[in-house]
C-alpha positions as CSV (number, residue, x, y, z in Angstrom):
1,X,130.0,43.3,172.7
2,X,128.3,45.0,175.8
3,X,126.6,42.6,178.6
4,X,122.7,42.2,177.6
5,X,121.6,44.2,180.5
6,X,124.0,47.0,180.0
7,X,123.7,49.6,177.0
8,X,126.5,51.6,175.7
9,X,125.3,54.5,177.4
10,X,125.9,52.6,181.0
11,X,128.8,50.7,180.3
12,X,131.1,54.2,178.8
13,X,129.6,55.9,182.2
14,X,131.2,52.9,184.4
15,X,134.2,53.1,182.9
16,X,134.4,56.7,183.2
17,X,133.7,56.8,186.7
18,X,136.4,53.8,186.6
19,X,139.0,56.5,185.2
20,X,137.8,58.9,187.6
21,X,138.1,56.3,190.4
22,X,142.1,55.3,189.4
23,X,142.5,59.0,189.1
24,X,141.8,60.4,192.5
25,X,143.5,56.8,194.1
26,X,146.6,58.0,192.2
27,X,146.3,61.5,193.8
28,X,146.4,60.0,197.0
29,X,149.2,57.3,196.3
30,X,151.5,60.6,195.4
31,X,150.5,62.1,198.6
32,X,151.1,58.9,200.5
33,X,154.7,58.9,198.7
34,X,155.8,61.8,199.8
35,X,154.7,61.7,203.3
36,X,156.5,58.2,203.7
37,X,159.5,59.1,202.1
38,X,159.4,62.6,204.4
39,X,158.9,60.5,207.9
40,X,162.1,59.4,207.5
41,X,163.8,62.6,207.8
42,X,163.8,63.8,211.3
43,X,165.8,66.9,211.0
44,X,163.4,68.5,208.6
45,X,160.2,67.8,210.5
46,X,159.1,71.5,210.2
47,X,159.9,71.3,206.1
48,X,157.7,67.9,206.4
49,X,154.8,69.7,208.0
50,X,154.6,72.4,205.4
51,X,155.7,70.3,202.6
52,X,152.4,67.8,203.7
53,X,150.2,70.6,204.1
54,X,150.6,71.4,200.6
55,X,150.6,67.9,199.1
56,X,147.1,67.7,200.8
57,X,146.1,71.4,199.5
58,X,147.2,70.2,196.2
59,X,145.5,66.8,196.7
60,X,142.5,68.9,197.4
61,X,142.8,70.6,194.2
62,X,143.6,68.0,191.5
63,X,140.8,65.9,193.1
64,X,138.3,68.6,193.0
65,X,139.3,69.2,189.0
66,X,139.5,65.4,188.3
67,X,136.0,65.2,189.3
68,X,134.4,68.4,188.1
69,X,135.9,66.7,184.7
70,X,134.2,63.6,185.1
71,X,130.7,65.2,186.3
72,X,131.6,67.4,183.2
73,X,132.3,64.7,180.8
74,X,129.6,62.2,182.3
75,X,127.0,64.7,181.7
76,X,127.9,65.1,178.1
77,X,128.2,61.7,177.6
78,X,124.6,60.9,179.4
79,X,122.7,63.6,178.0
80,X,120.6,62.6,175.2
81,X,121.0,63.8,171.5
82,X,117.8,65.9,170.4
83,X,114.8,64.5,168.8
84,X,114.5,66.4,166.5
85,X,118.6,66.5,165.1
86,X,119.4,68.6,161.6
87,X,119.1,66.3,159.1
88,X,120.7,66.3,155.1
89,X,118.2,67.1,152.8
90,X,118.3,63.0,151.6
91,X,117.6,62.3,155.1
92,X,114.4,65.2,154.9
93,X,113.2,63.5,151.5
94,X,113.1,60.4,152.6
95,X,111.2,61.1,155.8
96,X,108.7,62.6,153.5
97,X,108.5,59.5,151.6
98,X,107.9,57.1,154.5
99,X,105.0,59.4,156.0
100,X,103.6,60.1,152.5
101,X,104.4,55.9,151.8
102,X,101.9,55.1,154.9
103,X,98.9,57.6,154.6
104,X,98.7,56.5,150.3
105,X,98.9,53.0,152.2
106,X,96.1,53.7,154.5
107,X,93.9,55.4,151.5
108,X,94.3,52.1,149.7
109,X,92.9,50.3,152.5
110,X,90.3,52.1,153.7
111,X,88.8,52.4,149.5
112,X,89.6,48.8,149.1
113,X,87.1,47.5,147.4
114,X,87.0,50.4,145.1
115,X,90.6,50.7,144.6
116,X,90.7,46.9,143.4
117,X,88.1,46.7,141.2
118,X,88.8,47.3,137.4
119,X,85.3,48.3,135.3
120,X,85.5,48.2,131.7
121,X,83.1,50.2,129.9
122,X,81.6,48.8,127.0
123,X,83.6,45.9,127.0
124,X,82.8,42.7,128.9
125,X,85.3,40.7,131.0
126,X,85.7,37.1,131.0
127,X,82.8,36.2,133.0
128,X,80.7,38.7,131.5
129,X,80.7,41.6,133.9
130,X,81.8,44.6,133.4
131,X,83.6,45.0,136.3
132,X,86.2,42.5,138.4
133,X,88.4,42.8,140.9
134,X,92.3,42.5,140.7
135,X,94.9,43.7,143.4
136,X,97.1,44.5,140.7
137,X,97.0,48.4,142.2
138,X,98.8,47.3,145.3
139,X,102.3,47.2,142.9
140,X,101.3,50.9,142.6
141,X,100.9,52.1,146.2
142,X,103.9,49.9,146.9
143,X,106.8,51.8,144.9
144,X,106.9,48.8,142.7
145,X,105.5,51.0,139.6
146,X,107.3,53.9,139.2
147,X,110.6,55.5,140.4
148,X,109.2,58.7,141.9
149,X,106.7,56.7,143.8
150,X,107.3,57.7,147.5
151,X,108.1,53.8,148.6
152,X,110.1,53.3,145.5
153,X,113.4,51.4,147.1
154,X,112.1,52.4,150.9
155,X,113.6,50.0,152.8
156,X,117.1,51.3,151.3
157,X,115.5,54.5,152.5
158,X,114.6,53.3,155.9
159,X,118.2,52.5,156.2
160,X,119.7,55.4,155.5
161,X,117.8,57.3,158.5
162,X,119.4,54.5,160.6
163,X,121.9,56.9,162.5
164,X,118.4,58.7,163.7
165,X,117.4,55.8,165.6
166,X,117.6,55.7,169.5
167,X,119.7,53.2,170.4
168,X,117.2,51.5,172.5
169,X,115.0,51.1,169.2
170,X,117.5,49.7,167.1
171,X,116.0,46.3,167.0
172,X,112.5,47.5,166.6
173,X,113.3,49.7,163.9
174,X,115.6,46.6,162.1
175,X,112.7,44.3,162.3
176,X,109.7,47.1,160.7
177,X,112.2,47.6,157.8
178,X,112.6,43.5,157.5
179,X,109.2,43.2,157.7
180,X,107.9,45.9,155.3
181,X,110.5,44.6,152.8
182,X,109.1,40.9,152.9
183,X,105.1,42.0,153.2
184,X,105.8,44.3,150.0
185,X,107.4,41.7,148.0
186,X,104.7,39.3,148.9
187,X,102.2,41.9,148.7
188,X,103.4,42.8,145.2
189,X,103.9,38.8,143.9
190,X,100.0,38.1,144.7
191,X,99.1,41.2,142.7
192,X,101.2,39.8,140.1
193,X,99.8,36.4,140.4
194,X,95.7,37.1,140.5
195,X,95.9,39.1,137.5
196,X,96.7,35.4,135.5
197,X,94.1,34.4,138.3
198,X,91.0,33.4,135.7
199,X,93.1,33.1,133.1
200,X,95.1,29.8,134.5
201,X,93.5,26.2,134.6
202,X,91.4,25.7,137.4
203,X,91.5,29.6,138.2
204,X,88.2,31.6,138.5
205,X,86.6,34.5,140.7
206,X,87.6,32.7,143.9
207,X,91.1,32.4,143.0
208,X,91.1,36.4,142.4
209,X,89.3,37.1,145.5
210,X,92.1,34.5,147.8
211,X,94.5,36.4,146.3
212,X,93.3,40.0,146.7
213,X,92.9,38.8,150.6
214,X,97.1,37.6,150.8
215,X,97.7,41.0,149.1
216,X,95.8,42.8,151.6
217,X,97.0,40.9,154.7
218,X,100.8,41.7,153.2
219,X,99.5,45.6,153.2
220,X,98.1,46.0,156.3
221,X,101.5,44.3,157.9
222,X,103.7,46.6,155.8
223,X,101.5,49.7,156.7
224,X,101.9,48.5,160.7
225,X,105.3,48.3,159.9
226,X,105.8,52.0,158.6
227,X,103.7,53.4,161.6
228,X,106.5,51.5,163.9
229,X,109.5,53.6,161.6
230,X,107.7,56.8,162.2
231,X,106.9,56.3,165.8
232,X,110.4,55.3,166.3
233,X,111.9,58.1,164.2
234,X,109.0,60.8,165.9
235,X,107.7,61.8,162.6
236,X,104.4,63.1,162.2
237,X,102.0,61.5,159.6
């Protein structure tokens, strides 16, 4: 595991410029070899001059290509991936899902009221109105309906764009997913729930209308949550 205030990025750069560093001290341990070993032979002094004037030319050399390596391979390694990386069509769909997901999210709340109210004509409900209010839409506009709805199964389609993700986002984009699954579920149980809402001892209008304000508190956090995947992933919505 990397120290908490080092990213990958940082710690494979120090340890390059570690190799690097080890790499040019060698250079000079060879030179430093030679000359020593050299010193001790008098009668060749003029083979020792020329002999050291090459170790340093080649010194000179290797160092130079050890680090135009390193400032080769430590720009690679530091520059950053585009935004915008080709992506498998699986990948492409379920982007489209996650934006399409959040604006049929944002519809349902901003026609509330109208979305979650059920009017029978010519047939009266159990109070006598014609018209009552259920949150048992929400199940729709949360994939929990159909299989081609767009946030059928998202948060195994959230994961599967996970190699997208910057690395310094990872966490925020593991939590949204987290919390859209558990706001959906909860969302989806209180629909569930107020449609037996009258029905149940002790149940009424006011029992319906608690439970239409969980659902919508569960949808507004997994819509917040979505808006944090696409800012994260840079997809327009």
């Amino acid at each position: 595991s990397f120290p908490l205030t080092m990213t990958k990025t940082t710690f494979y750069y120090a340890l390059l410029l570690a190799l690097c560093q080890a790499s040019v001290s060698s250079a000079w341990v060879t030179v430093a070899n030679n000359n020593v070993n050299l010193s001790y032979n008098k009668q060749a002094q003029s083979f020792e001059t020329k002999l050291y004037a090459q170790d340093r030319r080649h010194f000179v050399t290797s160092s130079l290509s050890i680090i135009g390596s390193c400032a080769l391979t430590g720009t690679t390694l530091l520059t950053p991936l585009p935004s915008h990386a080709a992506t498998s069509p699986q990948q492409q769909k379920d982007k489209d899902n996650i934006v399409k997901g959040y604006n049929r999210l944002q519809y349902l709340l901003d026609n509330w009221v109208d979305k979650t109210t059920v009017c029978k004509i010519g047939q009266e409900t159990t109070f006598g109105d014609k018209c009552e209010r259920t949150p048992v839409v929400v199940m729709e506009y949360l994939g929990f309906k159909s299989t081609s709805d767009p946030l059928f199964k998202a948060d195994t389609a959230m994961l599967r764009l996970k190699d997208l993700v910057p690395s310094d986002r990872e966490v925020d984009f593991y939590d949204a997913v987290d919390a859209f699954a558990q706001n959906a579920e909860e969302a989806s149980s209180m629909a569930f729930v107020s449609s037996w809402g009258e029905a149940n001892p002790g149940g009424g209008k006011d029992r319906v209308a608690l439970f239409i304000e969980r659902a919508k508190n569960n949808v507004i956090a997994s819509r917040d949550a979505l808006k944090t995947i696409i800012d994260i992933l840079d997809l327009k919505a």
